[in-house]
C-alpha beads as a LAMMPS data file, in Angstrom:
LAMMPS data file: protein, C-alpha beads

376 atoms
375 bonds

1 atom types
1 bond types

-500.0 500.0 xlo xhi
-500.0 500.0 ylo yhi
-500.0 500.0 zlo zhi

Masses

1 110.0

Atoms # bond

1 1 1 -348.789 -206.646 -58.685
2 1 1 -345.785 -208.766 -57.594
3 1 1 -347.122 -208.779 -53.842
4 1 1 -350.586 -209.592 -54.840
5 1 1 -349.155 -212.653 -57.503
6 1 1 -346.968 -213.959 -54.520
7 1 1 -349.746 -214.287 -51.628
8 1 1 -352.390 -215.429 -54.860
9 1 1 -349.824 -218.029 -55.551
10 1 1 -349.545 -219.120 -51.759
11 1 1 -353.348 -219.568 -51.850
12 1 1 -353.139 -222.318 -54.595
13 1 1 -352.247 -224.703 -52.346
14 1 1 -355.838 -224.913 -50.886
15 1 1 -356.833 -225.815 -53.990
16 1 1 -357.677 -228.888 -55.467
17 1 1 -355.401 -227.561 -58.935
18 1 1 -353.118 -225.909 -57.335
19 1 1 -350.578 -226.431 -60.396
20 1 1 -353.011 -224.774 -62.886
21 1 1 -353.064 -221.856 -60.395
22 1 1 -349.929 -221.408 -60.165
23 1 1 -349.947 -220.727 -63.943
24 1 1 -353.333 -218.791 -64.001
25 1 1 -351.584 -216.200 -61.375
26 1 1 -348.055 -215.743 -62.693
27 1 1 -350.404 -214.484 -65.973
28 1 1 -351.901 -212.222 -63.229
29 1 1 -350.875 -209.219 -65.169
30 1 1 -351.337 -210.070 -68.572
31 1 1 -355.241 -210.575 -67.786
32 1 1 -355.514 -207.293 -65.637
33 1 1 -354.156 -205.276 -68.670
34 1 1 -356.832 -206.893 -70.948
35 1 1 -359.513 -206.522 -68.488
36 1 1 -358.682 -202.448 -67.311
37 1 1 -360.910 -201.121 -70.004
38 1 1 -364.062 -202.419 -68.714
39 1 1 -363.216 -202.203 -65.291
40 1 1 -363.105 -198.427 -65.524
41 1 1 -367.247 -198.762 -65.243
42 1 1 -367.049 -200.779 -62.045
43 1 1 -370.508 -200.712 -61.142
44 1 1 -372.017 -200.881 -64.679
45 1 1 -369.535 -204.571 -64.485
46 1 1 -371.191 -205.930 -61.673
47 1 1 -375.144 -204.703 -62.476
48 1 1 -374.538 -206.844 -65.898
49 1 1 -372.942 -210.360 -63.214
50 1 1 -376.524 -209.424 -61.158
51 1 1 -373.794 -208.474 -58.095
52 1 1 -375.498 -205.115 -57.528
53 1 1 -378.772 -204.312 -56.421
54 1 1 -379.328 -207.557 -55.471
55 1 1 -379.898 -207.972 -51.856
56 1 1 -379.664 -211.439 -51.487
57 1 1 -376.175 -211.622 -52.390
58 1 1 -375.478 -209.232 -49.970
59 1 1 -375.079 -211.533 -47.236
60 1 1 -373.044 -214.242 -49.194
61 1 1 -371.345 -211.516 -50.620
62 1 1 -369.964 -210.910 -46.947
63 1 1 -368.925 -214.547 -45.933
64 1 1 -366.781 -214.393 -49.736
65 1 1 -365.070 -211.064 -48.354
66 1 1 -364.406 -212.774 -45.016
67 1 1 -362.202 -215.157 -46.638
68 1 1 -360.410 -212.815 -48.651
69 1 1 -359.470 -210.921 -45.455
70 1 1 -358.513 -213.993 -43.672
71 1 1 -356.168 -214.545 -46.348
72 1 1 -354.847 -211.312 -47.389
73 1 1 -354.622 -209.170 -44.173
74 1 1 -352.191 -209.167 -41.612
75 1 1 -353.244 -205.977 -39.766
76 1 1 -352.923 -206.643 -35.638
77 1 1 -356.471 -207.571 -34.665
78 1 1 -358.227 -208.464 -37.539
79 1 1 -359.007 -211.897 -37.339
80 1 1 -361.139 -210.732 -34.311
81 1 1 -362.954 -208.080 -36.555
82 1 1 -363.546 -211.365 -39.281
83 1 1 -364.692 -213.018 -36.672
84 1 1 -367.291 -210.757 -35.617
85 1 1 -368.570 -210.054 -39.125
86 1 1 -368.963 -214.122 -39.648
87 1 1 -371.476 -214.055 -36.832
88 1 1 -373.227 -211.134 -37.833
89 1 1 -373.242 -212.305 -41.716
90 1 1 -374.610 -215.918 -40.248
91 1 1 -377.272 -214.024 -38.450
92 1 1 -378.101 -212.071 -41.594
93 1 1 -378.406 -215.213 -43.725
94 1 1 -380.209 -216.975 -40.875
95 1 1 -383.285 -214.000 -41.391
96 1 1 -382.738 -215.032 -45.486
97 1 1 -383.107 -218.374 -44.193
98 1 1 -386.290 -217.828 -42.020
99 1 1 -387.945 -215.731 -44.732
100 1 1 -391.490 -217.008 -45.726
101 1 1 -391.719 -215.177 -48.585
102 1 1 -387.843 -216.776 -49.648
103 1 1 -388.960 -220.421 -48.620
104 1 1 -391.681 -220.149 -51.353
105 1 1 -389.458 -218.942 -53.663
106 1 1 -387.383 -221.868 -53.592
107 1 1 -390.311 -224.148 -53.057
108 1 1 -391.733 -222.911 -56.432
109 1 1 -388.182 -222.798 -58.051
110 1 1 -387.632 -226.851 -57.305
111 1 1 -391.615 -227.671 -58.457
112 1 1 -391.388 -225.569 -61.529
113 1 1 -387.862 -226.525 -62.771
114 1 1 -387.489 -230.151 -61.307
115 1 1 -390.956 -231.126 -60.787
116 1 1 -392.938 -230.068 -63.855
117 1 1 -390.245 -231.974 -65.528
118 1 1 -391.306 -235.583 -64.497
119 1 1 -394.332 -236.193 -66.144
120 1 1 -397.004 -238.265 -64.321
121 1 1 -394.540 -238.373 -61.405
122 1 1 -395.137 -234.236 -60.592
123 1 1 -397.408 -235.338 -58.019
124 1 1 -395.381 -237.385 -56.698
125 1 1 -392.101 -234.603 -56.489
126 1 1 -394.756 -231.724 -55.300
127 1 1 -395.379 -234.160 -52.440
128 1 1 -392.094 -235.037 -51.251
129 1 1 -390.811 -231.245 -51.691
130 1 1 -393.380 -230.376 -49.267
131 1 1 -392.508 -233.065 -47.105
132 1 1 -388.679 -232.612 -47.232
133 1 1 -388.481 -228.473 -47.732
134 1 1 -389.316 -227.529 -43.884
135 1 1 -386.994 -229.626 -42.177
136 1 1 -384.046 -228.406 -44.523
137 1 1 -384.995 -224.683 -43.809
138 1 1 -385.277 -225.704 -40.010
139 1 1 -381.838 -227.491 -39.507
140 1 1 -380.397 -224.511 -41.719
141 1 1 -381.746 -222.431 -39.322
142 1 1 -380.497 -224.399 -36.233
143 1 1 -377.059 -223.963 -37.791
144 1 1 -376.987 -220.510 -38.263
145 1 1 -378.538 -219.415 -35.109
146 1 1 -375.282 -220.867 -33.527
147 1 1 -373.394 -218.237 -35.483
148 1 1 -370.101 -219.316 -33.621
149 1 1 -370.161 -222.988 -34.203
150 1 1 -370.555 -221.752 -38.165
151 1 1 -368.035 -219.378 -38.346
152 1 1 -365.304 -221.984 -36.137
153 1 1 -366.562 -224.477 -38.825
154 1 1 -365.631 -221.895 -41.946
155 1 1 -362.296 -221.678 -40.056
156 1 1 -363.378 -217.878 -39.719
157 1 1 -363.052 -217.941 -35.567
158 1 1 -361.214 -219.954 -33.502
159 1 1 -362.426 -221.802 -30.295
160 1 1 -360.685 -220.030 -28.157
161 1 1 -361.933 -216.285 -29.736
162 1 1 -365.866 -217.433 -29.091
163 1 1 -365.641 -219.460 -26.142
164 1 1 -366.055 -223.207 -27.328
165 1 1 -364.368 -225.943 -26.026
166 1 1 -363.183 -228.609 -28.522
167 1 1 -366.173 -231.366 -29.045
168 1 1 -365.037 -235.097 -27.409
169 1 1 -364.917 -237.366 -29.452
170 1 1 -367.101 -240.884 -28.684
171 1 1 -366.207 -244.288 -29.448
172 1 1 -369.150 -244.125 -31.947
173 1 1 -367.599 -241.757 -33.555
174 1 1 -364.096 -243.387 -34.259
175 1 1 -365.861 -246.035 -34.807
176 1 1 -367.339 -244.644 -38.030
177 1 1 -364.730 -243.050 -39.379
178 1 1 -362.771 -245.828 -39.313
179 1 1 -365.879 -247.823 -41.012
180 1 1 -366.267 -245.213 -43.235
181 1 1 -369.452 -245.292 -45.803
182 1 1 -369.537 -249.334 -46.426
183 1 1 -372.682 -249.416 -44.795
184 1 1 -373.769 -247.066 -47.696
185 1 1 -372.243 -249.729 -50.051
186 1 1 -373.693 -252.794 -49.018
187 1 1 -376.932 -250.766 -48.758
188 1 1 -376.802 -249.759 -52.410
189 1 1 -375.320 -253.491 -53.641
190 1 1 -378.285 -255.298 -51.652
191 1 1 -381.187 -253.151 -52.983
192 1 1 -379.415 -253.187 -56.816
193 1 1 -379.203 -257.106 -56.049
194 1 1 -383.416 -257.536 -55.330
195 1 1 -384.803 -259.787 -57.907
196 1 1 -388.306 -260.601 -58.520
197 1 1 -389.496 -264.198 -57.081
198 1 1 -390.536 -265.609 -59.770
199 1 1 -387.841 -264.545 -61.758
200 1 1 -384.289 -264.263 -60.275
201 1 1 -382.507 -263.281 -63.074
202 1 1 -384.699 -259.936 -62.900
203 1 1 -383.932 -257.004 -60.668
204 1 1 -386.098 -255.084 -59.081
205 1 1 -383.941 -251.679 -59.072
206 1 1 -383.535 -252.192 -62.910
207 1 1 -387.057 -253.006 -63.738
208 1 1 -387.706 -250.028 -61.403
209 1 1 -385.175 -247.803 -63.510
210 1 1 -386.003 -248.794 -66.899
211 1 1 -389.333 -247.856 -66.685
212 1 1 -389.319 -244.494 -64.711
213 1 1 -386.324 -243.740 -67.227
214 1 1 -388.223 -244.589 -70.323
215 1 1 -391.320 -242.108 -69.269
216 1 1 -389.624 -239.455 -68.525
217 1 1 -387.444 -239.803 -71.815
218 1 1 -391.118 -240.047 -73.563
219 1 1 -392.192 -237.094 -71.157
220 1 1 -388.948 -234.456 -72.392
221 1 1 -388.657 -235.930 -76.026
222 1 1 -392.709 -234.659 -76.484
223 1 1 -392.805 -231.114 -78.657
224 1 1 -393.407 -229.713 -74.833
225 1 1 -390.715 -231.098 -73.202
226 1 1 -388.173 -230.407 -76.257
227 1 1 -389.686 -226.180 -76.010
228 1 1 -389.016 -226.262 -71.709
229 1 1 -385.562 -227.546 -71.780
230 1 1 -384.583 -225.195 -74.644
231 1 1 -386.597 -222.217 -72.208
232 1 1 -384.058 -223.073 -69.483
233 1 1 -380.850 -223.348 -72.013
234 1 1 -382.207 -219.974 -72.678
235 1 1 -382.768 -218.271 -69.559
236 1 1 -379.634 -220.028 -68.286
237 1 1 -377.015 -218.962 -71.092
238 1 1 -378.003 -215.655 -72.444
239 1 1 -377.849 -213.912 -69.163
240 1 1 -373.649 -214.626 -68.222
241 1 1 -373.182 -213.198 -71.861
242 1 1 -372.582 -209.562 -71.952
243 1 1 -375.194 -207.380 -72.910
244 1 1 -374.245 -206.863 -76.357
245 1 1 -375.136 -210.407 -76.983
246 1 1 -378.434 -211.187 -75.296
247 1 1 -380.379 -210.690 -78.118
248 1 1 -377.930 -212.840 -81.131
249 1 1 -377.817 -215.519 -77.855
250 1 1 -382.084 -216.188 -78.299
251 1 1 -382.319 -215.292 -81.734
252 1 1 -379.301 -218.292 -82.212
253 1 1 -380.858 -220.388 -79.453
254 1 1 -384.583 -220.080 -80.347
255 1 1 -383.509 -220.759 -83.753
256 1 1 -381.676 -223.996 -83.326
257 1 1 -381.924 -224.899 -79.608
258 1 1 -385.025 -227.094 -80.527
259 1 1 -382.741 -229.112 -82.664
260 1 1 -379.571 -229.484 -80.371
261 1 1 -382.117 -230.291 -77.448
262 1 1 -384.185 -233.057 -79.616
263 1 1 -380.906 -234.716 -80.768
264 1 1 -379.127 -234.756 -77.537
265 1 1 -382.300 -236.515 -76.364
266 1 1 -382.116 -239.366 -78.273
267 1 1 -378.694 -240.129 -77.805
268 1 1 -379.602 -241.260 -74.172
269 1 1 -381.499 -244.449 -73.738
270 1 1 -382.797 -245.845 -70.186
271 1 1 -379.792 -249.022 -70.541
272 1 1 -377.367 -246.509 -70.708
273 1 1 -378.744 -244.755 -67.921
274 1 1 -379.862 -247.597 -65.667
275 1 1 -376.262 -249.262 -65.551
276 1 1 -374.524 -245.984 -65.042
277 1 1 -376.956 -245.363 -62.093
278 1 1 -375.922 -248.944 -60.986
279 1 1 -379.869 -249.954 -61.008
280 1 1 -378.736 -252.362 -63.327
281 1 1 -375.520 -254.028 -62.582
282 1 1 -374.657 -254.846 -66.676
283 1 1 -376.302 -254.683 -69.851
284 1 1 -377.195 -258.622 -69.460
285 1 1 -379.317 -257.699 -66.462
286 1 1 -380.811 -255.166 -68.458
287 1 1 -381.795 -257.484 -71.483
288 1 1 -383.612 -259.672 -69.075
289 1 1 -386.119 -256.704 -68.313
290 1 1 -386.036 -255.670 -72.125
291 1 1 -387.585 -259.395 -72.988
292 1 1 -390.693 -258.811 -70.409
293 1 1 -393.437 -257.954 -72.451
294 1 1 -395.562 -255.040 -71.529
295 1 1 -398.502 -257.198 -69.915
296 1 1 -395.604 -259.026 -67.681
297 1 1 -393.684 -255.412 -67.012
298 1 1 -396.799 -253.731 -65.365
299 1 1 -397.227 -257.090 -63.353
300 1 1 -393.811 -257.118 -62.274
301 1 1 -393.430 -253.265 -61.545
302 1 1 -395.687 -253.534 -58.786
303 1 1 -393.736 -256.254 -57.050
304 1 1 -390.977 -254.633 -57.433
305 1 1 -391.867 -251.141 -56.433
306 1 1 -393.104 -252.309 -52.807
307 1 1 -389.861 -255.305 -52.454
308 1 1 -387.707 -252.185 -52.803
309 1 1 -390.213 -250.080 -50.292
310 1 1 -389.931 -253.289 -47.699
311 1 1 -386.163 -253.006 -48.147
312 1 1 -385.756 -249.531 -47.405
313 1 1 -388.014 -249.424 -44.592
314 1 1 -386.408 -252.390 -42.716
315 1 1 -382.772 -250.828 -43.417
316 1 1 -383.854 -247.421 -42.130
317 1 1 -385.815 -248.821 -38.840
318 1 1 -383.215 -250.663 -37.560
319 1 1 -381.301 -248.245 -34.883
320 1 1 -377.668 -249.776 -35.957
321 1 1 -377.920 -249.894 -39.504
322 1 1 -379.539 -246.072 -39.452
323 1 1 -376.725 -244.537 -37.940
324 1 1 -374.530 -246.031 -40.404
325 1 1 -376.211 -244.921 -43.483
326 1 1 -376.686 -241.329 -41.543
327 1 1 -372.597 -241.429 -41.503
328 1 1 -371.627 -243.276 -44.962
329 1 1 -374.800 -240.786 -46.707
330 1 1 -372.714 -237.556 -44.350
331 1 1 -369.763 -239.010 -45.624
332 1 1 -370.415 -239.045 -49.453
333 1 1 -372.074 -236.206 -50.217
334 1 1 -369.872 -233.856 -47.710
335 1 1 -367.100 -235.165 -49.677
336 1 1 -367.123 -233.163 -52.740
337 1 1 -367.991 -230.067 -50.932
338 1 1 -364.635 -227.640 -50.920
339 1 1 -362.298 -228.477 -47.805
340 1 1 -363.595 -225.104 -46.152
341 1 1 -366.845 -225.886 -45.932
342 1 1 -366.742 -229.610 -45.144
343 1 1 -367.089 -229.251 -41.133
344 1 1 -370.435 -226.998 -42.133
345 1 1 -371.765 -229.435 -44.906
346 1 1 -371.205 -232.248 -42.337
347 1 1 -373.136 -230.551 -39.256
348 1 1 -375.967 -229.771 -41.433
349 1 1 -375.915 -233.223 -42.749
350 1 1 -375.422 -235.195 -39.396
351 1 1 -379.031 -232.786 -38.300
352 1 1 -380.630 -232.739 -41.368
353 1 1 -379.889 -237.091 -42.706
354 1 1 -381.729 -238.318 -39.457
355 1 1 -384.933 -236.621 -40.298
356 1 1 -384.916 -236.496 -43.700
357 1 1 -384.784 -240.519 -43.013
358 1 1 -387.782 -240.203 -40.795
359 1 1 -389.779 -238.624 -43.496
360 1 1 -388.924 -241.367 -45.483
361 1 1 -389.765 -243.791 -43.182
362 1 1 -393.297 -242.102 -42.455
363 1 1 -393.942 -242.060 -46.511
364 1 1 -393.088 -245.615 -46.845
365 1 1 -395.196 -246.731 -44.215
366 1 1 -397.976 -244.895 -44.978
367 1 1 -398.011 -248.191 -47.882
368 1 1 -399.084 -245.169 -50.199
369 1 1 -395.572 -244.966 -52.237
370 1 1 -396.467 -247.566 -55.552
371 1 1 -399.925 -246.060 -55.705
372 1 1 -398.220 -242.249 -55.742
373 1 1 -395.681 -243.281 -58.476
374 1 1 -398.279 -245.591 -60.410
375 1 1 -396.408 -248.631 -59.636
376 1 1 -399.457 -250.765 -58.371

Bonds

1 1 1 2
2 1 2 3
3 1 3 4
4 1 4 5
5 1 5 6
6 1 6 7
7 1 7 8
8 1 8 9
9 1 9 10
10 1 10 11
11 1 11 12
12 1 12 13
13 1 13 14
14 1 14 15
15 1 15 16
16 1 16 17
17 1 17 18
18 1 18 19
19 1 19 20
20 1 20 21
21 1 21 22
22 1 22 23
23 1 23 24
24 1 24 25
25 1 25 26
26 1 26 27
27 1 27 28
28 1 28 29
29 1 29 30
30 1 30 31
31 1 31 32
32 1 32 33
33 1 33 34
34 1 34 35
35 1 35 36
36 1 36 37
37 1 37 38
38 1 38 39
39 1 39 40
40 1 40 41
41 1 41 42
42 1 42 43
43 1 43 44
44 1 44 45
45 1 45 46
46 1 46 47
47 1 47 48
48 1 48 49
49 1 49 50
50 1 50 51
51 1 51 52
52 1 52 53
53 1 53 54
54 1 54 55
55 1 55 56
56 1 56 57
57 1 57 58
58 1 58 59
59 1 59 60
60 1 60 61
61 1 61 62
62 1 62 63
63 1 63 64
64 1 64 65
65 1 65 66
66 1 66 67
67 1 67 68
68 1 68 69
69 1 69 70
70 1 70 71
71 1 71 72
72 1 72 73
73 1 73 74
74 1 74 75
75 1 75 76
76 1 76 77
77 1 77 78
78 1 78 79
79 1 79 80
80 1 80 81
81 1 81 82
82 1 82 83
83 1 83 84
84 1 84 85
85 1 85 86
86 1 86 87
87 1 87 88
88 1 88 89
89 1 89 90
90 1 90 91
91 1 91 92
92 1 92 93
93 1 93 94
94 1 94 95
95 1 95 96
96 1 96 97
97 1 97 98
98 1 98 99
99 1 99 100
100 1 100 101
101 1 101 102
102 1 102 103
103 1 103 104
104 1 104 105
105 1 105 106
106 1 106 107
107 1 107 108
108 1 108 109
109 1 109 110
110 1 110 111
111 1 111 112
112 1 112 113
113 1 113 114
114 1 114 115
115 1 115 116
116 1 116 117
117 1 117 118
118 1 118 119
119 1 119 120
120 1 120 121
121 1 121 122
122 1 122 123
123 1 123 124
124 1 124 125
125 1 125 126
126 1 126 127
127 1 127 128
128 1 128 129
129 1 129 130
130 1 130 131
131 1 131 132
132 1 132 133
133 1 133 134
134 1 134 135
135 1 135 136
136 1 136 137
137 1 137 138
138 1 138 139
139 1 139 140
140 1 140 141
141 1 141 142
142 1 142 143
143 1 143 144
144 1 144 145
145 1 145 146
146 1 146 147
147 1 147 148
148 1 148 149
149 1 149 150
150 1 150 151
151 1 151 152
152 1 152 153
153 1 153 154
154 1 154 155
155 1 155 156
156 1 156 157
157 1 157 158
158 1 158 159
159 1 159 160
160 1 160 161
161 1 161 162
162 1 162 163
163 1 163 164
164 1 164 165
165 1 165 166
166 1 166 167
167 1 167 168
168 1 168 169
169 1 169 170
170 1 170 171
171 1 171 172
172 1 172 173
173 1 173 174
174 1 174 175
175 1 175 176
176 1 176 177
177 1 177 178
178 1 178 179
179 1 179 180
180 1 180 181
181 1 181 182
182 1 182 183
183 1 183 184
184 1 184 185
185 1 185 186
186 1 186 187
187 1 187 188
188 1 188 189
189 1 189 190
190 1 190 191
191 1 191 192
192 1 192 193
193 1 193 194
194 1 194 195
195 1 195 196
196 1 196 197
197 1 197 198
198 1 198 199
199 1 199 200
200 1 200 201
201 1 201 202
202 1 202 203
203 1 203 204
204 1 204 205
205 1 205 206
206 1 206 207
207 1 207 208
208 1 208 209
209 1 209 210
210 1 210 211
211 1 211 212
212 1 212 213
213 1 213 214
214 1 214 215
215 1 215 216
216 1 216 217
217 1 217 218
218 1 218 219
219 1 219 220
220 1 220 221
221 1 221 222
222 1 222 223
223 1 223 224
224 1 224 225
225 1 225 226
226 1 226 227
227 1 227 228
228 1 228 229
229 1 229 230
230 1 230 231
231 1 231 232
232 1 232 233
233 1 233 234
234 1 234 235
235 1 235 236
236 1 236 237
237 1 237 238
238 1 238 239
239 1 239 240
240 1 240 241
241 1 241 242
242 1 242 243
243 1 243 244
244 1 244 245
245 1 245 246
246 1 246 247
247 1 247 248
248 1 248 249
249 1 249 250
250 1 250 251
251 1 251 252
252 1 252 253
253 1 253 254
254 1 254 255
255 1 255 256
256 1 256 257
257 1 257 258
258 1 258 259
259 1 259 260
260 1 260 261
261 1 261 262
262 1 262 263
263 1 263 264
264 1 264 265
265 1 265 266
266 1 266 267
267 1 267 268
268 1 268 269
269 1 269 270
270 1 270 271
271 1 271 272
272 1 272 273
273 1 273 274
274 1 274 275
275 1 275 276
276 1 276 277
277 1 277 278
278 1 278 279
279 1 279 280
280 1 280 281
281 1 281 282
282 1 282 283
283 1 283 284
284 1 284 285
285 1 285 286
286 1 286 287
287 1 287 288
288 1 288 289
289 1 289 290
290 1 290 291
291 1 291 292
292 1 292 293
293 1 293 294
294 1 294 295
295 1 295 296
296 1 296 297
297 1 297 298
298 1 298 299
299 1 299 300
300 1 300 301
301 1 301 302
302 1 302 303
303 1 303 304
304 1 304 305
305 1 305 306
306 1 306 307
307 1 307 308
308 1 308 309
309 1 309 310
310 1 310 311
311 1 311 312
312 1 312 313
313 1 313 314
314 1 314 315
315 1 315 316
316 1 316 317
317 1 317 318
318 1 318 319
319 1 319 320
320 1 320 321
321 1 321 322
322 1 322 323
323 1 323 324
324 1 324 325
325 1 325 326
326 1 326 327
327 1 327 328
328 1 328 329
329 1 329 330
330 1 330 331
331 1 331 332
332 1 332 333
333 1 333 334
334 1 334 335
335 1 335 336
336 1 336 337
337 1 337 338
338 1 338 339
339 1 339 340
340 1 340 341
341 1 341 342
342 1 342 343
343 1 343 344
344 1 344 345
345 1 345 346
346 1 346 347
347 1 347 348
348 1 348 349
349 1 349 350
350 1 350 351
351 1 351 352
352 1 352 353
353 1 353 354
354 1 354 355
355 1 355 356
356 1 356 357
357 1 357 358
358 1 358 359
359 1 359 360
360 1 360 361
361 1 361 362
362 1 362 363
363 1 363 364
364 1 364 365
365 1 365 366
366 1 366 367
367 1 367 368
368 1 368 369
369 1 369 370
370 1 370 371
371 1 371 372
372 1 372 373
373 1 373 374
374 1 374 375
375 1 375 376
């Protein structure tokens, strides 16, 4: 116990609360003494957590034990053996990966719990899933096919032990790391900042937001919505429960989910949203919408809806200004991935950002977008 607290506590510094580790592991043996009893049924523990016949996990399962070993082991040649089980893991999860059968899954999974959910703009999501799914699943599978690249990116082989050579760096690339993601900024300030011609003090983004906000709010607070959203509460809560309490969890649930849901509901309204989505810069901006009556709001829309198409599609066409937003977009969302798994989050972004920009530039062209969304 007093070996495994020490190297436990010299892990905490890789995390991002390290001091409430610290505190968590010298209780190490307080919890273990609690938790014995019902570890004495190992397997019957982890068939309730879904960790047992479930093949899928198998392979993620792996990668998790890979870092444990990295960290706890010190036997003479073993960082070679985790090396060699990263690559074969990555080659595992690249089959998951190029599974038919597993892309459909998660093609359903994203149109029946996203999708369904947006009202008259299902169409719409169903569309751009299909559009956007297959060139995810394809860069996903260009990065695990070169298993050691992955597994020198999860810091689970070094250069040296697979053969690479350590990537030059180009003046483009200091370059943007010294810009950092302000093209992402003054992308987001100018298209928050389009206002409608005949009307300045109105912008587009929050005329935009108000009104996709305000159907879908109409679209979850129907008797339909209210029953799907307490369905996923449901399916989502009762399960981590033990077993004992599946059945109190959607008798208690089913009984006053309905209720928590519908309340929750209509404590959000779209100003609320729109400003903390930065569509609308204040509530003052907001008010100027909230005047429009609704004759003047589905003129407007329209306007709006392709201004903010033009916009995008001159921003992403220009060579300069595309590499920018493929850095400051690789930049922000890689950032709040965990420090271990930022050099993989960024190669699959840098691969994936490009085309998934493409797409978008293809869609908006196509001058189809307002009619899709039932803007014009």
């Amino acid at each position: 116990m007093a070996t495994l607290k020490e190297l436990l506590t010299l892990m905490c510094h890789e995390t991002s609360y390290e001091q409430e580790c610290r505190v968590f592991v010298s209780k190490l043996d307080l919890f273990i003494d609690k938790l014995l009893p019902y570890l004495k049924d190992a397997e019957g523990i982890c068939r309730r957590f879904r960790m047992c016949s479930n093949s899928k996990l198998d392979q993620f399962h792996r990668v998790g034990l890979l870092f444990a070993n990295k960290y706890l082991t010190a036997v003479d040649g073993a960082h070679d053996l985790i090396c060699e089980e990263c690559q074969f893991a990555a080659h595992e999860l690249q089959q998951v990966i190029d599974d038919r059968e597993t892309q459909q899954e998660v093609r359903t999974f994203v149109s029946k719990n996203i999708c369904t959910r947006l009202g008259q703009y299902r169409g719409s999501c169903d569309i751009v899933v299909d559009d956007f799914l297959p060139d995810l699943f394809q860069e996903l599978h260009n990065m695990l096919q070169n298993s050691k690249q992955f597994c020198v990116d999860l810091k689970l082989c070094s250069r040296q032990q697979v053969g690479l050579t350590s990537p030059k760096r180009t003046i483009e690339d200091i370059k943007h790391s010294l810009v950092g993601p302000s093209r992402l900024v003054s992308f987001s300030k100018k298209l928050n900042s389009l206002s409608i011609n005949s009307h300045p003090e109105i912008l587009m983004s929050c005329l935009e937001c108000k009104i996709t906000i305000d159907a879908l709010l109409i679209e979850l607070r129907t008797e339909e919505g209210i029953k799907n959203l307490t369905t996923d509460i449901v399916d989502f809560a009762c399960p981590i429960l033990p077993e004992s309490f599946n059945d109190s969890c959607h008798d208690f649930l089913g009984m006053y989910g309905p209720t928590v849901v519908n309340m929750t509901l209509y404590q959000f309204t779209s100003e609320q949203i729109c400003v903390a989505l930065h569509s609308c810069e204040s509530t003052s901006a907001f008010a100027a919408v909230q005047k429009l009556t609704y004759t003047e709001r589905s003129q407007y829309v329209c306007e709006a809806c392709e201004g903010i198409s033009k916009f995008v599609e001159a921003e992403i066409t220009d060579p300069i200004i595309n590499k920018e937003l493929v850095h400051g977009l690789t930049s922000a969302v890689c950032s709040h991935v965990p420090k271990s798994a930022y050099n993989v989050c960024t190669n699959l972004a840098k691969g994936y950002i490009p085309l998934a920009l493409i797409k978008l530039e293809q869609i908006i062209g196509s001058g189809k977008v307002c009619k899709n969304v039932h803007a014009c």
